[in-house]
Every structure is written in C-alpha cells, then in structure tokens.
DSSP file (Angstrom, degrees, kcal/mol; ACC not computed):
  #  RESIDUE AA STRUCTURE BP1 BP2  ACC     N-H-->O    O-->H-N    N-H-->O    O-->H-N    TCO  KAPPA ALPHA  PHI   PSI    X-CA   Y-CA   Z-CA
    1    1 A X              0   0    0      0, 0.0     2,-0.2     0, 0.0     0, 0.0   0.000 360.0 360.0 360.0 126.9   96.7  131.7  145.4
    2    2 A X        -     0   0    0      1,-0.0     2,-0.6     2,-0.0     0, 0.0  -0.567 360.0-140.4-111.5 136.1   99.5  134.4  145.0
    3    3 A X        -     0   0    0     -2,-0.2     2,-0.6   107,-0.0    57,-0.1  -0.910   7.0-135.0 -99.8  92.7  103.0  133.5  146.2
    4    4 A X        +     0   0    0     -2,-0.6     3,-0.1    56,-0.2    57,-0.1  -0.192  37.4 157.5 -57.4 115.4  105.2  135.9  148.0
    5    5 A X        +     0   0    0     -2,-0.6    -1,-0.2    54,-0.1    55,-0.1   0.390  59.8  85.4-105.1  -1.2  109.0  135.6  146.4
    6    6 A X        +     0   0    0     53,-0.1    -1,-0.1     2,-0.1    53,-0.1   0.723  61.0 143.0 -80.9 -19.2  109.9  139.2  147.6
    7    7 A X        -     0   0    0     50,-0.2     2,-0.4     1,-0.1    50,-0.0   0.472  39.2-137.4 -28.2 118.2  111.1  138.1  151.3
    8    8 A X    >>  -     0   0    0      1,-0.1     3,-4.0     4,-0.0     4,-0.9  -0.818  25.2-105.7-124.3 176.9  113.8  139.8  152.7
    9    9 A X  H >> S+     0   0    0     -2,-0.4     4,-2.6     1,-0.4     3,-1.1   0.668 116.2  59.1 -62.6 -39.6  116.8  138.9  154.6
   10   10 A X  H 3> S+     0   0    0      1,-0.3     4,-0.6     2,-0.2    -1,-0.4   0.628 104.5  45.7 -40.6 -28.3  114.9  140.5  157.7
   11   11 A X  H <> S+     0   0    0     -3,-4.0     4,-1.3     2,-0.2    -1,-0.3   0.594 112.2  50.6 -94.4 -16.6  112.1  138.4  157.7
   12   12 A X  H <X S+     0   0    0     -3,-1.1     4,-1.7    -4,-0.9     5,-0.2   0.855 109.9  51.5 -60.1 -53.4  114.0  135.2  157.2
   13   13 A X  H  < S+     0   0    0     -4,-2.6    -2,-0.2    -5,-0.2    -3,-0.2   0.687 113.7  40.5 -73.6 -17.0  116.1  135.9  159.7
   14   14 A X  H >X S+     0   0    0     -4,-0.6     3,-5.6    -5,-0.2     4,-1.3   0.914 112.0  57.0 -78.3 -62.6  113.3  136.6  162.1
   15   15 A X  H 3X S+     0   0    0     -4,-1.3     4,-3.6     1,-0.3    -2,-0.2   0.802 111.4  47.7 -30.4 -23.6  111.0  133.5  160.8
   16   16 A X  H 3< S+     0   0    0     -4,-1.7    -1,-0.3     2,-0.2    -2,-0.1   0.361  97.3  61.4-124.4  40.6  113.8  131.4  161.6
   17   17 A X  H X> S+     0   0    0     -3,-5.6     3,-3.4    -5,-0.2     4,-1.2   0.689 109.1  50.7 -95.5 -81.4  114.4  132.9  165.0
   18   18 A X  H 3X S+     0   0    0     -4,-1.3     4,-1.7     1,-0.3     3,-0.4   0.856 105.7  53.9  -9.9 -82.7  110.7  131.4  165.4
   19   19 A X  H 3X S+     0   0    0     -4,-3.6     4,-0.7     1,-0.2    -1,-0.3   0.566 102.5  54.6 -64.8  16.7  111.8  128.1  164.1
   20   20 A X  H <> S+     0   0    0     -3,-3.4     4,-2.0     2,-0.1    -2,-0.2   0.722 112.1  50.5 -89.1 -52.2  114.6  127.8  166.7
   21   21 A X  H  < S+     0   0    0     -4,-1.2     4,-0.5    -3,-0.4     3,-0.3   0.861 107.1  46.4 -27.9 -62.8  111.8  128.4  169.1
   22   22 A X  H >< S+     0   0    0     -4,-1.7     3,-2.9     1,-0.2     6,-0.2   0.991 101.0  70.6 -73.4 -70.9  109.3  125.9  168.0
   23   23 A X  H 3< S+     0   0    0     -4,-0.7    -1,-0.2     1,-0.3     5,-0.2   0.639 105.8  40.5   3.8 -67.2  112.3  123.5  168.0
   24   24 A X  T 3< S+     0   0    0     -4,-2.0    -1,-0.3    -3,-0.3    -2,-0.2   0.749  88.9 103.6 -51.2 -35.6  112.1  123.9  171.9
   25   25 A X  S X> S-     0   0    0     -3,-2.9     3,-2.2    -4,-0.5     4,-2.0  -0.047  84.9-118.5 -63.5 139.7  108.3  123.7  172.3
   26   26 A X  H 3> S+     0   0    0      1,-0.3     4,-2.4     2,-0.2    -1,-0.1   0.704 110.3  70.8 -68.8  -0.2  107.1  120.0  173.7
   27   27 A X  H 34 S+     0   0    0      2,-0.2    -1,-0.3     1,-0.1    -4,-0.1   0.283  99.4  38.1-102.4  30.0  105.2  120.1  170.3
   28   28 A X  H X> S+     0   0    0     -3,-2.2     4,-2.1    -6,-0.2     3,-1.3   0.632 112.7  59.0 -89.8 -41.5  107.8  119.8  168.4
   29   29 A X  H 3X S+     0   0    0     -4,-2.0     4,-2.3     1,-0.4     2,-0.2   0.796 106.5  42.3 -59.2 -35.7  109.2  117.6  170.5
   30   30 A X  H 3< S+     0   0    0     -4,-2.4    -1,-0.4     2,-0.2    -4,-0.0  -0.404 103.6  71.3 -98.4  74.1  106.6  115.0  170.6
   31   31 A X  H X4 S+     0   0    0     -3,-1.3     3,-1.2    -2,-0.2     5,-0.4   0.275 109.5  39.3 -33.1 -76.1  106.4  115.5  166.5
   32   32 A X  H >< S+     0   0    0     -4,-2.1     3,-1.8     1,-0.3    -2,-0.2   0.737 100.3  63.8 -58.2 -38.4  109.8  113.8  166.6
   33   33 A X  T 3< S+     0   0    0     -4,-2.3    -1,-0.3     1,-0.3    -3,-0.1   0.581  94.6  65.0 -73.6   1.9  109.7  111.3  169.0
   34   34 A X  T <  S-     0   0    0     -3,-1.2    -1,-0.3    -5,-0.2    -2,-0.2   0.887  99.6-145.6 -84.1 -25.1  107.2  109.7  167.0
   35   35 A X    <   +     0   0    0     -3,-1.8     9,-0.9    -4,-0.4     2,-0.4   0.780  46.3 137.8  90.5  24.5  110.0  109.3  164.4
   36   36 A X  B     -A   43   0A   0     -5,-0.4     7,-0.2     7,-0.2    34,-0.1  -0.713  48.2-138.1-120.4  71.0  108.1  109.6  161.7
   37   37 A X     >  -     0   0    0      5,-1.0     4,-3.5    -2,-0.4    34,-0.2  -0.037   7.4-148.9 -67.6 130.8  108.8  111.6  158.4
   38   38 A X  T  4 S+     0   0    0     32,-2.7    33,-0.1     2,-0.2    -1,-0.1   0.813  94.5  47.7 -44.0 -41.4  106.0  113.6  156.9
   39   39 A X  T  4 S+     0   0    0     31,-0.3    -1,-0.1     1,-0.2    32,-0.1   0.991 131.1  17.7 -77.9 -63.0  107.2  113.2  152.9
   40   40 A X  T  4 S-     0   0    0      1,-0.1    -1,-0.2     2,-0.1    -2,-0.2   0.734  85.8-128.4 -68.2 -30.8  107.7  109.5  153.4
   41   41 A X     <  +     0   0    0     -4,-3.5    -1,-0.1     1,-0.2     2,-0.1  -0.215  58.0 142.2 101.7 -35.3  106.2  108.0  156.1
   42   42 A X        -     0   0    0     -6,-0.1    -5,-1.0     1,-0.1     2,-0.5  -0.201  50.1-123.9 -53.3 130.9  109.4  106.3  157.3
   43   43 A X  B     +A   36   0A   0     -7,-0.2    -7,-0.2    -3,-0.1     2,-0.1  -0.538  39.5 158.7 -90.7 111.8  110.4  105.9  160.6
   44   44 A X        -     0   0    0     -9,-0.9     2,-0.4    -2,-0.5     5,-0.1  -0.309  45.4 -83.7-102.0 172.4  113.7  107.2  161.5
   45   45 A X    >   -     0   0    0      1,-0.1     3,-1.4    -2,-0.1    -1,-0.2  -0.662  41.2-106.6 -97.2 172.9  115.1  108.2  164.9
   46   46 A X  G >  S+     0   0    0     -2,-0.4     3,-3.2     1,-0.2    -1,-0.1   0.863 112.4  56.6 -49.5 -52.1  114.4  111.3  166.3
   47   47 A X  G 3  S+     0   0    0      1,-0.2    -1,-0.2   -14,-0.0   -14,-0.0   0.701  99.9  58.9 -67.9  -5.4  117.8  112.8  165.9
   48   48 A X  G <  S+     0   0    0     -3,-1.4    25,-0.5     2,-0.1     2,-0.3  -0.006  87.6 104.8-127.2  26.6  117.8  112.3  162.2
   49   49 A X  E <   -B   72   0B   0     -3,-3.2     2,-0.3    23,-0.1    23,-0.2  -0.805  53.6-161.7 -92.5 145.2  114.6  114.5  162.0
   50   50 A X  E     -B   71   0B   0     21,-4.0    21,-4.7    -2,-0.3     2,-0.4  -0.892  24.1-113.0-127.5 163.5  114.8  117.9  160.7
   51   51 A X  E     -B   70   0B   0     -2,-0.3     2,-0.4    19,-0.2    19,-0.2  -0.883  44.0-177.0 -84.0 106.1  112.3  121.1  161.0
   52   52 A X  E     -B   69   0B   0     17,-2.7    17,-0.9    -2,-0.4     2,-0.7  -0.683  23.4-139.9 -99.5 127.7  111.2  121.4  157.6
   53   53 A X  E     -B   68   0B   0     -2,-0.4    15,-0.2    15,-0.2     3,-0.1  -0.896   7.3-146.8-115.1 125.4  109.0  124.2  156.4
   54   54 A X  S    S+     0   0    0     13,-2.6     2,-0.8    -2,-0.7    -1,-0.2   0.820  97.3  38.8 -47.0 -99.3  106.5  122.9  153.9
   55   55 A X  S    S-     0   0    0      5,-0.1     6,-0.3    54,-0.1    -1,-0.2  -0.260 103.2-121.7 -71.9 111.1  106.5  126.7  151.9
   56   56 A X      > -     0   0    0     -2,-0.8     5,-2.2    -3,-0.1    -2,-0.0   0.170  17.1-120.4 -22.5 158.6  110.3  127.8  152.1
   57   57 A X  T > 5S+     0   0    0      3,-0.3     3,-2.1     1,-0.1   -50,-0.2   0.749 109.9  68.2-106.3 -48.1  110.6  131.0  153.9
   58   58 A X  T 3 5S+     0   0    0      1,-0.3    -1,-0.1     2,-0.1   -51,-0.1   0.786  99.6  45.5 -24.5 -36.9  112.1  132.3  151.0
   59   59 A X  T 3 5S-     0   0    0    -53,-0.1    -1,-0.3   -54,-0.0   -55,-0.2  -0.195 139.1 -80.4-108.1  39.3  109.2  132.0  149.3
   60   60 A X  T < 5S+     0   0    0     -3,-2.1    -3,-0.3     1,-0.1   -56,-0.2   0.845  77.0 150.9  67.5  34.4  107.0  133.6  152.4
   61   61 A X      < -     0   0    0     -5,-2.2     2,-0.3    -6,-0.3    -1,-0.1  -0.344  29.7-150.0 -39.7 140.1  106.8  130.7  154.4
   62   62 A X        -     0   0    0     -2,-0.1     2,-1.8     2,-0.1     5,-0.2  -0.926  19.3-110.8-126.8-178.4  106.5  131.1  158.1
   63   63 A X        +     0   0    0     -2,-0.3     2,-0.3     4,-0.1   -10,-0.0  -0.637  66.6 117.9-110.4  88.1  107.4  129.4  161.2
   64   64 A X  S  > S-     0   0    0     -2,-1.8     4,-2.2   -45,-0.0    -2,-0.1  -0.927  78.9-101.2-137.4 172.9  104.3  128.3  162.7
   65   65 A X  T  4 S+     0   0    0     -2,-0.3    -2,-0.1     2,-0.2     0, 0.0   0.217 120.4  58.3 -88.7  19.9  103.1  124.9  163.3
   66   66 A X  T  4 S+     0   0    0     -4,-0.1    -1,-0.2     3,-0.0   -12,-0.1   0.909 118.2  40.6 -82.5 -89.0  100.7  124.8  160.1
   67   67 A X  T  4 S+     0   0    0     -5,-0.2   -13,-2.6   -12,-0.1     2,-0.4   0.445 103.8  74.0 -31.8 -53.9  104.1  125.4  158.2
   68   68 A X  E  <  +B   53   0B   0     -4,-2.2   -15,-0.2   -15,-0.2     2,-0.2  -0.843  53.5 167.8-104.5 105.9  106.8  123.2  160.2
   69   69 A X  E     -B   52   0B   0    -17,-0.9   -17,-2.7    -2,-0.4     2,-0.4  -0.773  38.7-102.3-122.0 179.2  107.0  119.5  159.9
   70   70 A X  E     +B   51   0B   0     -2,-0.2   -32,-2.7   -19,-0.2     2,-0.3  -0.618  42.5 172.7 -83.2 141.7  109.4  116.7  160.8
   71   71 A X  E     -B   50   0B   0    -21,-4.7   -21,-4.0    -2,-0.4   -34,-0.0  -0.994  30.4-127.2-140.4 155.6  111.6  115.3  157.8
   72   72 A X  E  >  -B   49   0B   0     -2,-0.3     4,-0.9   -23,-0.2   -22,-0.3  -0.221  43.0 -99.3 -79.3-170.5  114.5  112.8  157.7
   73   73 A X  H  > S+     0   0    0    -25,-0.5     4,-1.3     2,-0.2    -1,-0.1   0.714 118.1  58.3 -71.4 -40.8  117.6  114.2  155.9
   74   74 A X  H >> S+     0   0    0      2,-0.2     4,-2.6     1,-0.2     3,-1.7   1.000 108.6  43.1 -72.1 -51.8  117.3  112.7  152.7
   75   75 A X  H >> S+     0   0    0      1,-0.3     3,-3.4     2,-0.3     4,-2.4   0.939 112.4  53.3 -57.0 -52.0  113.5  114.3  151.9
   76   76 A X  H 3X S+     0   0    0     -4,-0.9     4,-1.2     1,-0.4    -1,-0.3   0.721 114.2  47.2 -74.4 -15.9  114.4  117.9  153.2
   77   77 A X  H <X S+     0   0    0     -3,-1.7     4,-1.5    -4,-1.3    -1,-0.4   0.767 109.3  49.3 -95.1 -16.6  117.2  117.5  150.9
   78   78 A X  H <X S+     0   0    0     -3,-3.4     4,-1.9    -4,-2.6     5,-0.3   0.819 112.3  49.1 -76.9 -29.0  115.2  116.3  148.1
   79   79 A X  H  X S+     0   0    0     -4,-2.4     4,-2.2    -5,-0.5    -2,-0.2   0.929 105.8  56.6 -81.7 -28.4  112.8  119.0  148.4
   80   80 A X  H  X S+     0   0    0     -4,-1.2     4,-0.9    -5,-0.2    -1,-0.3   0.945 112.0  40.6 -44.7 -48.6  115.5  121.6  148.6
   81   81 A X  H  X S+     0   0    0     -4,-1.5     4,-1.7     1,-0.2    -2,-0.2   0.789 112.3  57.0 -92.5   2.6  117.0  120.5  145.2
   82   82 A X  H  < S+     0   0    0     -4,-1.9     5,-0.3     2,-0.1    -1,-0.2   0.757 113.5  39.3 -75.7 -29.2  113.5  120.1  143.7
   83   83 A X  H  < S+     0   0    0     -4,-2.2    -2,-0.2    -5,-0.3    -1,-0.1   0.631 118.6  53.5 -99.1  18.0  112.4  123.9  144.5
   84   84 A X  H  < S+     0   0    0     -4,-0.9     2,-0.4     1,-0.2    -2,-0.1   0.812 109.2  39.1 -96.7 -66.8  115.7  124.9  143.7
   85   85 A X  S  < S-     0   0    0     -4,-1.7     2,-3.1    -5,-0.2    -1,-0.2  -0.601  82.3-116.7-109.1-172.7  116.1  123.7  140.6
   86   86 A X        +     0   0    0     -2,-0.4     2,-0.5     1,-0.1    -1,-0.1  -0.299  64.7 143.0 -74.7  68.0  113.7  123.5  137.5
   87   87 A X    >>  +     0   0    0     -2,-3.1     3,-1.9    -5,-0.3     4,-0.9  -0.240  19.3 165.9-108.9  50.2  114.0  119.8  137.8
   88   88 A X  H 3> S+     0   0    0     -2,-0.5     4,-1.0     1,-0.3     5,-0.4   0.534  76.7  45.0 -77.0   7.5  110.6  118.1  137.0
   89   89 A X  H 3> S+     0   0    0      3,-0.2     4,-2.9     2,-0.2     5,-0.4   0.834 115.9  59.7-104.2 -31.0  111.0  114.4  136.3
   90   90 A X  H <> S+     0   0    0     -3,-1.9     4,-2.3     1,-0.2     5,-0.4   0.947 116.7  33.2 -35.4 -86.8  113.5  114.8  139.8
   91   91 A X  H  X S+     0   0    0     -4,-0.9     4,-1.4     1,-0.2    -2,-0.2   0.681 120.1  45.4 -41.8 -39.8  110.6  116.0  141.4
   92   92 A X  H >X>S+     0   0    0     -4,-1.0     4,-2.8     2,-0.2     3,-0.6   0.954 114.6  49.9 -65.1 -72.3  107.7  114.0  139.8
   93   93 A X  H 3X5S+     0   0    0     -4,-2.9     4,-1.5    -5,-0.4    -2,-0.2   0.935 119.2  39.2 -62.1 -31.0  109.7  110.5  140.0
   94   94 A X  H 3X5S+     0   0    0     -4,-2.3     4,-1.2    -5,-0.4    -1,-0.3   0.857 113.7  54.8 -75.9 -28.5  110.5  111.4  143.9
   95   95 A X  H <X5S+     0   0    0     -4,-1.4     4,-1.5    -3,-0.6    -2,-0.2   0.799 110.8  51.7 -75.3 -34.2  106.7  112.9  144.2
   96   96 A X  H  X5S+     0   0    0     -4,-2.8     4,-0.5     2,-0.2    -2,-0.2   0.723 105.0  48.3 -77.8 -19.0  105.7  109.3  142.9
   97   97 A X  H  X<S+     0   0    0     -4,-1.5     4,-0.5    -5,-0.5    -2,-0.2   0.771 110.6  59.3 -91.0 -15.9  107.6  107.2  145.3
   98   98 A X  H  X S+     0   0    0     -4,-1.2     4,-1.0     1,-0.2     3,-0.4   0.878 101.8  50.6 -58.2 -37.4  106.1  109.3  147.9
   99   99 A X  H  < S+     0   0    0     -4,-1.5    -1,-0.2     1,-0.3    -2,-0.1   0.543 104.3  54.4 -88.0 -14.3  102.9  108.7  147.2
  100  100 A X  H  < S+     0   0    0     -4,-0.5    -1,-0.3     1,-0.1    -2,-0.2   0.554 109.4  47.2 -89.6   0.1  103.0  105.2  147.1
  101  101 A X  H  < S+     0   0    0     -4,-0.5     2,-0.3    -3,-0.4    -2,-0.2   0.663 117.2  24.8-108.8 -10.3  104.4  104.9  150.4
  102  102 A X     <  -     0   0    0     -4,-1.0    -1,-0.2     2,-0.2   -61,-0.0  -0.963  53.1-142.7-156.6-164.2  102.2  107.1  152.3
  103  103 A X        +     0   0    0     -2,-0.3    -1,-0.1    -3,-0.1    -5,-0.0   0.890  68.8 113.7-106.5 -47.1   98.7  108.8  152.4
  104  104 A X  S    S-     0   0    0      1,-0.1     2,-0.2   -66,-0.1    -2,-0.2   0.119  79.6-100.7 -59.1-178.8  100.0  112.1  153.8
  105  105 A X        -     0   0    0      1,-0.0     2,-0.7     0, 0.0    -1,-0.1  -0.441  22.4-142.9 -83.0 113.7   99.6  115.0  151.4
  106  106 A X        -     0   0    0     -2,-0.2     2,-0.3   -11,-0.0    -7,-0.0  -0.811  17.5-162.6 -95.6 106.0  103.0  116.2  149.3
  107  107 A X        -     0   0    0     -2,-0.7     2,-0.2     1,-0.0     6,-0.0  -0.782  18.0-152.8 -89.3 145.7  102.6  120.3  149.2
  108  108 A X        -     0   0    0     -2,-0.3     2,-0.1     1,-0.1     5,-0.1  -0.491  21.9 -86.1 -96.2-175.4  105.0  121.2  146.4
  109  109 A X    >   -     0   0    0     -2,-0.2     3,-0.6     3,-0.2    -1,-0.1  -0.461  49.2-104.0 -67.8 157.4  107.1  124.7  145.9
  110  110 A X  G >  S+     0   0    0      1,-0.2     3,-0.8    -2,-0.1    -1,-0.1   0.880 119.1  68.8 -60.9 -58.8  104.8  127.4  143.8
  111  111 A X  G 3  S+     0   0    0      1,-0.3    -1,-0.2   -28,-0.1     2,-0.2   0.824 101.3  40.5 -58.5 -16.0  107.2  126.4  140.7
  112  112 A X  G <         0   0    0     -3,-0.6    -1,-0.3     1,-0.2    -3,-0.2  -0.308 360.0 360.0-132.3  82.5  105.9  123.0  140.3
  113  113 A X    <         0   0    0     -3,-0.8    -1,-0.2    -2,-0.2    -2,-0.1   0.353 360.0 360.0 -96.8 360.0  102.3  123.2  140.8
C-alpha cells in the first residue's frame, strides 16, 4: 500500500473544510455522545473528544467517516508526537498500553508499520 506524502496546502485546507462539516453531521455527533475514545477505550465526556483522522491528512488522509474518529486529548496528542517524530519505544510502549485496554484496532502512521 503506497502512501501519499506529497499533499498540498490546498488539499488540506479543503479536507479540513470537510472535517468541520462532519463535525456538524448527527454522526458525528452521536460518535461523541457515546464518550468513548477509539485508541483507548476510555470514557470521557463528550467535550473532551476530538475529530481525529486515523491517516493524517498530511499524509493523504481524508475527511470521511472511514477516516475520522473520536479521541480524548491525550491519545490525538500521543499520536501526533508518535507520527511526528521517529520515536519508536514512544510509540510501541503507548501502542502496548492500548492494546491491553481495548480490542479496537490501532492503525499506525506509514512510518511505523
């Protein structure tokens, strides 16, 4: 599977015109009100879900609802500084407390497959 990295600032900027969108949509909305963050499983309150896109839009991600899930603060921030930097026992020891705390699925960034 080939990973677009060429993306430019036009196509971000549209993609996350889109995720302002889905934001509105009542499936996003009931995503959230279940309170539930994909990477962890822990239940948080609604407001302190964010739209997360599993592949970054940087990396050719888009904003569809395949693409967009809810995450508390702290995972969308772990996952940021895991695809940012080349950081792999960051990522691996946080990819191992995920996985013991729930079933769902961790997609990583194209750098640490």
């Amino acid at each position: 599977m080939g990973w677009e990295t060429d993306v430019d600032e036009e196509q971000i900027r549209r993609e996350r015109g889109k995720a302002r969108a889905l934001r509105k949509q009542n499936w996003w909305k009931n995503r959230i009100d279940k309170g539930i963050c994909h990477y962890c499983g822990k239940s948080v309150t609604p407001k302190d879900l964010t739209l997360d896109h599993v592949v970054p839009l940087a990396r050719g991600g888009r904003s569809t609802k395949g693409n967009c899930v809810p995450a508390c603060k702290a995972c969308n921030n772990q996952k940021k500084i895991s695809c940012r930097w080349n950081g792999m026992s960051i990522y691996n020891d946080w990819r191992s407390k995920r996985n013991q705390t729930s079933s769902k699925l961790w997609v990583p960034c194209p750098d640490h497959t």
